[in-house]
N, C-alpha and C positions, 0 to 999 in steps of 0.2 A: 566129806570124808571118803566119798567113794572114788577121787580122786589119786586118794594115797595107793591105790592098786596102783599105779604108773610108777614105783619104785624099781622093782626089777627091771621095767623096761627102761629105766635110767642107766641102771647098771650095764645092762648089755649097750646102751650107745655111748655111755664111758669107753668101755673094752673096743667098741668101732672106730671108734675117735680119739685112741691113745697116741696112734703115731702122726696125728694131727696135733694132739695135745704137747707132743713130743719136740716138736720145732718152734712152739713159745721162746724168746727170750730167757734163756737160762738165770736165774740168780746169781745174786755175790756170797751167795754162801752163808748170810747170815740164821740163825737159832730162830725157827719157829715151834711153838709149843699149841698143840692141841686140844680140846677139851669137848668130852663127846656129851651127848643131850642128856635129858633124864630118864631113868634107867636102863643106859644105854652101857658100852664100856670101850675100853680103846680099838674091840676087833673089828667097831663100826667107823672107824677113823682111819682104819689102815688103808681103802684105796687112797683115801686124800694125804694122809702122811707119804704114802708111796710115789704117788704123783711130782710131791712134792722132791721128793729126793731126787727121784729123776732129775729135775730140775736144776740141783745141787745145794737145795736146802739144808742142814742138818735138823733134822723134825727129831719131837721128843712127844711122845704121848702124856697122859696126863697119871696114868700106873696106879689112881686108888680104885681099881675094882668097876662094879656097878657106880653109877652115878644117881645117888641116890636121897640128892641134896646135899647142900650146904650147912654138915651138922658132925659133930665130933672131930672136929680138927681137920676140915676139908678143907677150907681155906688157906689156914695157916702152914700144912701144906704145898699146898699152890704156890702160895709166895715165897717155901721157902727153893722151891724148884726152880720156878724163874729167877731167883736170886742167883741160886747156883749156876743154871746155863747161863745165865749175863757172864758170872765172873771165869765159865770156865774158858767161854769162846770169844769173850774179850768186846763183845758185842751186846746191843742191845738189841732184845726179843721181840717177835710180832708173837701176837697169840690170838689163833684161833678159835672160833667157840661155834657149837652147832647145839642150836634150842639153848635149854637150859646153859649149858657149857659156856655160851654165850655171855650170859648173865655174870659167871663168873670171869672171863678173858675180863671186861669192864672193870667189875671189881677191881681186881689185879692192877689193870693199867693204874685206877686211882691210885688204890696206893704205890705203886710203882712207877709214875710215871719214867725217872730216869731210869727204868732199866725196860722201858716199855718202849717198842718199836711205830706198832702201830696195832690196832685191834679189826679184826674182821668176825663180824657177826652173822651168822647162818640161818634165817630164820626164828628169832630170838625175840621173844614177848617182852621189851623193856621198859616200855611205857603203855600206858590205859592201865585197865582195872586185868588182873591176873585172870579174873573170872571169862575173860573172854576170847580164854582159849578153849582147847576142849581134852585137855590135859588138865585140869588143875584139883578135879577129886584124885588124881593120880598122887600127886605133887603132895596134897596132905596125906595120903594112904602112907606112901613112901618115908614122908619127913617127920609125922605125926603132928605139922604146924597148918596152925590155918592161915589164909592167904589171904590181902587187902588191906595191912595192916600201913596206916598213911604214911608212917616215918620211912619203913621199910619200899615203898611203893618210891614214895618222896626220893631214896639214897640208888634205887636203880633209877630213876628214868636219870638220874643227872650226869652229862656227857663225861666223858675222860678226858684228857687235858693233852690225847695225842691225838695222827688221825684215825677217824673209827669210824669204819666201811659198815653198811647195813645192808643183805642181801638177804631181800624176801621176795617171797611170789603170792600173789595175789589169789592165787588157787590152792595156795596152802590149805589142807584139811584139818591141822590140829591147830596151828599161832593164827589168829585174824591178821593180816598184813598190816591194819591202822595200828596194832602194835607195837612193829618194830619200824617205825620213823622216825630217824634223827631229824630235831631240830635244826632247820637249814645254821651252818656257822663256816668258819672260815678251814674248820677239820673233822666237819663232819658232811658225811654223803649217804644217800640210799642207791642203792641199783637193784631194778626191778627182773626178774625172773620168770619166765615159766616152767615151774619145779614143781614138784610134790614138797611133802614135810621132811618124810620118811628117808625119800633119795636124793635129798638137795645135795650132801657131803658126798656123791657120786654122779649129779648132774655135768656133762659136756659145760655149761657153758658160765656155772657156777666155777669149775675148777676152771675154765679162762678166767674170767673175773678177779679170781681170786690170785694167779698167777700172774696177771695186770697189776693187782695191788702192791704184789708185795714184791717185785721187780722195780717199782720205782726209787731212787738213788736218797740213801737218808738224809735228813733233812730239805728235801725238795717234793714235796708229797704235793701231787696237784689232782684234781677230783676226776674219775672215771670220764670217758669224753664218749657218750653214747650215737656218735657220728658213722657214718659211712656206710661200711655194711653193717656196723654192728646196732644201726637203731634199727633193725628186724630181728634184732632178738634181745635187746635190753633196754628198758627206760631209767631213767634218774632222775634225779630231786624228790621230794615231795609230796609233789602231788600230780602221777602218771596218769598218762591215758593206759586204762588196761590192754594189756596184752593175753592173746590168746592162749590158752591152755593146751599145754603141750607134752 
């Protein structure tokens, strides 16, 4: 936990690293949608929406308020938003998710796969038992639901049917990292990070990653390639040698 103090200092090496972040390969322009954590709201998404435009994204925030679970019509919602951006921009959506948010991008994709690009996960508890994270008296304060329940456990941890990016760090203070591990498959990847929880959606090397992903040409998705310089600062698959905390 005492780890999550390195949020700010994320922030300020984002702002150092912008006009470095700046000369990534630009996008095609396609609709990404974002979705911020739990009790969190879209002004914690705005560097990464921002970033993101830079880049020539058309980013759309997720606009219901607090995030405060998956309850009174949040969902339905959701899908009817990425419905709408698919049909407005003629394109099909990647969607974002940080923590919780996370949870939902998935969702979405299921049922959506044809208007679903690809999913990028932030730190996001999708598999093991809820309880091990250290958010989860939170999560029922908020939602008034209790957590663990096997159906519900059962219908997150199961993959989406596009590709779907897993970006955790191993020094995460509130998600245990063994939580968000995709099942190795043929569209699914982890890349490992050293992030906080708090300032992963403003981390330097998260916002590469994620501007790696979602720059590759549709329908040609091939898995992150943690080679050259870049295995000094990220791992893949499975199961990493950890990386140091940074």
């Amino acid at each position: 936990m005492l780890l999550e103090g390195r949020a700010p200092m994320e922030y300020f090496s984002m702002l150092a690293a912008y006009p470095w972040l700046r000369r990534l390969p630009r996008g095609d322009g396609h609709p990404v949608m974002v979705f911020p954590g739990m009790a969190a709201n879209d002004l914690t998404t705005w560097p990464l929406r921002g970033f993101l435009r830079s880049l020539g994204y058309v980013t759309q925030a997720w606009g219901q308020g607090i995030n405060a679970g998956p309850r009174n019509g949040v969902l339905e919602r959701c899908a009817a938003d990425i419905r709408s951006l698919a049909e407005r921009t003629g394109q099909s959506v990647s969607l974002i998710g940080w923590s919780l948010g996370g949870i939902y991008a998935r969702e979405m994709a299921k049922q959506q796969p044809e208007a679903t690009r690809c999913v990028i996960t932030l730190g996001t508890p999708f598999t093991g038992h809820p309880r091990a994270t250290n958010a989860w008296r939170v999560y029922e304060w908020l939602t008034g639901t209790r957590v663990g329940d096997p159906d519900v456990m059962a219908q997150v941890s199961r993959p989406p049917l596009v590709p779907t990016t897993s970006i955790f760090s191993r020094s995460d203070g509130i998600v245990s990292w063994r939580c968000s591990l995709n099942e190795p498959g043929p569209l699914a990847e982890n890349i490992e990070v050293p992030a906080s929880h708090v300032g992963m959606g403003m981390n330097p090397l998260v916002l590469y990653a994620v501007a790696d992903r979602l720059a590759q040409p549709v329908g040609r998705w091939q898995p992150f390639e943690a080679s050259g310089a870049r295995r000094w600062f990220f791992r893949t698959g499975a199961a990493q040698t950890p990386l140091a905390a940074g």
